[in-house]
Each structure stands twice: as structure tokens, then as C-alpha cells.
C-alpha positions as CSV (number, residue, x, y, z in Angstrom):
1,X,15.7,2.6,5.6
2,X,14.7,-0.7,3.6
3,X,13.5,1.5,0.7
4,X,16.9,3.0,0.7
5,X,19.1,0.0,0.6
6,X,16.8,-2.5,-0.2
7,X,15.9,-6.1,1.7
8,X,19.9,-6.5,1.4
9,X,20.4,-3.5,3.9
10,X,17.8,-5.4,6.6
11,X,21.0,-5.9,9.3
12,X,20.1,-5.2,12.8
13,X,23.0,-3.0,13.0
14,X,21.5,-1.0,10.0
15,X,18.1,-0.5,11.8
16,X,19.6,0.5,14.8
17,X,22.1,3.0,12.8
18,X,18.5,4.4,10.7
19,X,16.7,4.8,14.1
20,X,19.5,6.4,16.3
21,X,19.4,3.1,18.8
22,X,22.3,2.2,20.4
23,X,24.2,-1.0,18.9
24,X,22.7,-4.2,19.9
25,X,19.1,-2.5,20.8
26,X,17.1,-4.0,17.6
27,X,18.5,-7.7,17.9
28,X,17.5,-7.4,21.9
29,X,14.2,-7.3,20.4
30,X,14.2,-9.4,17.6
31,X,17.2,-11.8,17.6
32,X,16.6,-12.9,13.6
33,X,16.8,-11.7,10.4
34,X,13.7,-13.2,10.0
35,X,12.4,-11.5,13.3
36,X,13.1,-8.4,12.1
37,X,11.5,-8.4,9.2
38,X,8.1,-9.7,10.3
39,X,8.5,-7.0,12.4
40,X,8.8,-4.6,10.0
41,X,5.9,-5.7,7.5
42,X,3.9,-6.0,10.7
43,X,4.2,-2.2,11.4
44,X,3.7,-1.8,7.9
45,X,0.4,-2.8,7.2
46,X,-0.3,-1.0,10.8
47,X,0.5,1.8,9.1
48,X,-0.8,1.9,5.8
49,X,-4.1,0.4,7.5
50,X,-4.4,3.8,9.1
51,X,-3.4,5.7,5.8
52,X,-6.2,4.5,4.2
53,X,-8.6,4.6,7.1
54,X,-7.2,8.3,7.7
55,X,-7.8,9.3,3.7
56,X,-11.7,7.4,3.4
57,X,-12.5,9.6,6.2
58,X,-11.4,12.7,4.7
59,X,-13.0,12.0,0.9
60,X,-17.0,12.0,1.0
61,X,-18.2,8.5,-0.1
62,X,-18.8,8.7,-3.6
63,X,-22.1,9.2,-5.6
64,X,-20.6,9.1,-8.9
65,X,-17.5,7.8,-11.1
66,X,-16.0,11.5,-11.1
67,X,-16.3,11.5,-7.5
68,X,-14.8,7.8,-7.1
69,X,-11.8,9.0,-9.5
70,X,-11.3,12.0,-7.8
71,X,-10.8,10.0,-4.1
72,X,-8.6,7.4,-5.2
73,X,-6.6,10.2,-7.5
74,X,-6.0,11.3,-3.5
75,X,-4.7,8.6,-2.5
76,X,-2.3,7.7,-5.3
77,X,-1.0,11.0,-4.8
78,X,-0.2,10.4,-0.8
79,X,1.1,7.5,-1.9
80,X,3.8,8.5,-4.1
81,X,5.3,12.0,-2.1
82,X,6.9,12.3,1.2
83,X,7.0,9.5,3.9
84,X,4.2,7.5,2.3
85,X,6.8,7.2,-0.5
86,X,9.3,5.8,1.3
87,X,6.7,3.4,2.6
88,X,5.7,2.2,-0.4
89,X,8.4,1.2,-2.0
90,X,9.6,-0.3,1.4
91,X,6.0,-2.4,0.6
92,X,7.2,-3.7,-2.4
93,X,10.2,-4.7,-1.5
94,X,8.4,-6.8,1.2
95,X,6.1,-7.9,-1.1
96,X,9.1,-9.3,-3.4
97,X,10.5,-10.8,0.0
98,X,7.3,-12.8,1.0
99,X,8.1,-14.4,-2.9
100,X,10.8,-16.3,-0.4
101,X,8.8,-16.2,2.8
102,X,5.7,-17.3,2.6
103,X,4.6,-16.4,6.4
104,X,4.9,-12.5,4.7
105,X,2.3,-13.0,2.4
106,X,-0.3,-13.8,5.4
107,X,1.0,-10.5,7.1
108,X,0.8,-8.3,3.5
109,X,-2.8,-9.5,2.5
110,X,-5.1,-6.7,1.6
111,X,-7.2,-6.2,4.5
112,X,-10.9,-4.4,4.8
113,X,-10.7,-0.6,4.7
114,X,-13.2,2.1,4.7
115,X,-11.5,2.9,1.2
116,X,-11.6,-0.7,-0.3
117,X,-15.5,-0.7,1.9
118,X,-16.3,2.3,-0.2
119,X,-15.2,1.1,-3.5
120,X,-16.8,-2.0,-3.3
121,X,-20.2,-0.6,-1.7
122,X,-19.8,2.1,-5.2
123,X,-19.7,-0.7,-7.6
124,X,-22.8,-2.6,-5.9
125,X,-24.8,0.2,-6.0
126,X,-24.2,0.6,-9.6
127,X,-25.3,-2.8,-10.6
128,X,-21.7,-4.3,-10.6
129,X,-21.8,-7.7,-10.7
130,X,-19.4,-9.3,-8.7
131,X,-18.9,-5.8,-6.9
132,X,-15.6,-7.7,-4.5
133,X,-14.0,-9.0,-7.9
134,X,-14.0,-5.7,-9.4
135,X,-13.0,-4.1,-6.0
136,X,-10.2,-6.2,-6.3
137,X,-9.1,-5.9,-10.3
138,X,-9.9,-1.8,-9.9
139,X,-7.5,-1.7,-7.1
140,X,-4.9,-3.8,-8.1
141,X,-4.6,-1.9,-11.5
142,X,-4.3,1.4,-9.5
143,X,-1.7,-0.4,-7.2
144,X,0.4,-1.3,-10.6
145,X,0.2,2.0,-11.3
146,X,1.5,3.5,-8.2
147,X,4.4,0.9,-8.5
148,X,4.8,2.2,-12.0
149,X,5.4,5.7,-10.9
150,X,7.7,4.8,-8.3
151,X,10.0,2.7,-10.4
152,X,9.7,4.7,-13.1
153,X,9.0,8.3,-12.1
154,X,6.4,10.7,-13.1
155,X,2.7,10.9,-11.5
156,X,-0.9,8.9,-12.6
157,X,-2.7,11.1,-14.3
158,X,-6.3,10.8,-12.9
159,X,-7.3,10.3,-16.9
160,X,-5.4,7.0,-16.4
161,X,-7.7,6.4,-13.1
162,X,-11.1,7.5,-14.4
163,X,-10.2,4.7,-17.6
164,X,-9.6,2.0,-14.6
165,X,-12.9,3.1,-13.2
166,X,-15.1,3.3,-16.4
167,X,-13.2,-0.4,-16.7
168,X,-14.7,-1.5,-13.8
169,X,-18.0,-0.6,-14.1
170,X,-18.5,-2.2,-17.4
């Protein structure tokens, strides 16, 4: 719902409309605005926390850059089809909120995940120096780049992934 009609369409009586609730049920619940929208980055990050834990499990740790490229290439593409879509641009628009809410930005704060974990654990063994830097830079880029794709359209071309890495391991 607030991918679809942006932070604008965040009404209590739009939430309970999207989710089928009876009028009144979401402000029972959460009697603000403001409420409500902790709320929803809240189940968010619950939710993309488990994407990513879900996805590391499911891509062998990586030996090699290929193999590093090849895992984050699977997540990009989750991230930009289906419900995972919807929640990333719903993300964004948090993100963009928490620019006027600072108590957001605590809530949308990368947290430690098996994928980060294995990134990071990748570039040490490599010789990386400043391994958690580069985590960061490496996954950031790749982030732009799914942001890119879903303003703009069109898919990231694991060429465009496999530079990012090569990047970071300089």
C-alpha cells in the first residue's frame, strides 16, 4: 500500500482499506500518524531481516569474486520482482520519510546479516583492508543500483555487480 500511493497515502483508513480491516481497526492500534508509521518501518526491517537471512542461507558462502557476484546478483533480483518489489520501494519511501523523522533512521539502520556477515568475512579473507568499510561502500553501490532499477526500470546486469566487486577488492 505505501509503495502504491506513497507516504501521502499513510491514513489509517487507507491501511485498514489495503488490509480488509474493518474501519477504525488500525488507529485502535496505533492512534498516530506517527504510530503508524513506526509501525510499518518496524515490520519492515523484520521482514527484509529475514529476506536476507532466508537468501545467505540458500547461496554457498563464497570462495571467489564470481561466486560473491553471482550471490548478491540473487538477491538484487528478489529484490526487484514480486512482493519484495513492493517492499522495496515502500523502503525508500521510509527512508525519504526518516529525512523528516529522525527516530526512523534508528529503526532503518543496516543491521548484521548472514549476507552483509559473508561479504565482509569475503573481503577479509582476501586481504581487504578495512574489510567493514568496503562491506559497506560494496553494498551501498549495489543498494543505488536496486533503487535505480526501480525508479527507472530495467534489471542490474551482474556485469554492473562483478565491476562493484572487483571495486572493492582493490
Amino acid at each position: 500500500m505505501l509503495a502504491d500511493a506513497g507516504m501521502r497515502g499513510l491514513t489509517h483508513r487507507a491501511v485498514d482499506r489495503a488490509a480488509q480491516l474493518p474501519p477504525g481497526t488500525t488507529s485502535a492500534y496505533y492512534r498516530t500518524r506517527q504510530a503508524l508509521l513506526t509501525a510499518l518501518v518496524r515490520r519492515l526491517v523484520v521482514l527484509d531481516q529475514a529476506e536476507l537471512e532466508e537468501t545467505a542461507a540458500n547461496v554457498p558462502v563464497p570462495r571467489t569474486a564470481g561466486e560473491l557476484t553471482a550471490g548478491i546478483a540473487a538477491l538484487v533480483r528478489l529484490r526487484l520482482t514480486g512482493e519484495a518489489r513492493r517492499r522495496s520501494l515502500a523502503r525508500y519511501a521510509c527512508a525519504v520519510e526518516s529525512a523528516h523523522h529522525p527516530e526512523l533512521r534508528e529503526i532503518l539502520v543496516p543491521r548484521d546479516d548472514a549476507g552483509r556477515r559473508a561479504v565482509r568475512d569475503f573481503l577479509a579473507a582476501q586481504g581487504v583492508a578495512d574489510p567493514e568499510g568496503r562491506t559497506v561502500t560494496l553494498l551501498t553501490c549495489v543498494d543505488g543500483l536496486v533503487f535505480d532499477r526501480l525508479v527507472h526500470g530495467g534489471s542490474v546486469r551482474e556485469e554492473e555487480i562483478r565491476g562493484l566487486v572487483t571495486a572493492a577488492l582493490r
